[in-house]
N, C-alpha and C positions, 0 to 999 in steps of 0.2 A: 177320239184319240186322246189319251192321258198317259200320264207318266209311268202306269199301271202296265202298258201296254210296251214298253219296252225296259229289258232288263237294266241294274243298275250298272253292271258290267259292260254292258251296249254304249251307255252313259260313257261311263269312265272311258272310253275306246273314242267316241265321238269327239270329246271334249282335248284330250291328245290330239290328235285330227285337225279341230278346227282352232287349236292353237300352233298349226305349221309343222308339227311332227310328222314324220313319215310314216308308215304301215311297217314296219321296219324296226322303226324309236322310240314306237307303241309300245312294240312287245318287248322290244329289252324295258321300255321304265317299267309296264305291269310286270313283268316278269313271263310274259306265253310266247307263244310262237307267232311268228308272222302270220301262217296262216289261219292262226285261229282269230287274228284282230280282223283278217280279210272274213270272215265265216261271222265273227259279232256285226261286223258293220253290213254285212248284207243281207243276214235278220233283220239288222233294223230298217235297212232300204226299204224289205219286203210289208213289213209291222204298218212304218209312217207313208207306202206307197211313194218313198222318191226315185227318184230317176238315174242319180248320182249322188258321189258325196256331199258335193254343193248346197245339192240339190234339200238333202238331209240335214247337215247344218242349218239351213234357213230352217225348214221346219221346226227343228228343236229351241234355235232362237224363238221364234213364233210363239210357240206353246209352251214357253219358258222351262224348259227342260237342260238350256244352257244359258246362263246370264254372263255379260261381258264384265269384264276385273277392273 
């Protein structure tokens, strides 16, 4: 699993996410639809095998695909 492995777009959606934005405050700050933040983030569910969001956040922490500010 690497960074290679999910898009940067996935990224940018995650990282909204696991700074307490909703699925919702996602897509107004990128600029998409809700459901297409809900359709990024369950590629990457599927890509990093998690379970949940949570669950995916930890992983990208882990694999430093998200660093804390």
């Amino acid at each position: 699993m690497g960074r290679s492995s999910i898009t940067q777009r996935e990224i940018q959606v995650i990282k909204l996410l696991a700074n307490g934005l909703t699925a919702t405050e996602a897509a107004k700050e990128l600029n998409i639809a809700a459901v297409t933040v809900d359709k990024r983030t369950r590629d990457a569910r599927l890509k990093l095998d998690a379970n949940n969001i949570a669950h995916l956040i930890a992983i990208c922490f882990r694999n430093s695909l998200l660093k804390l500010k």
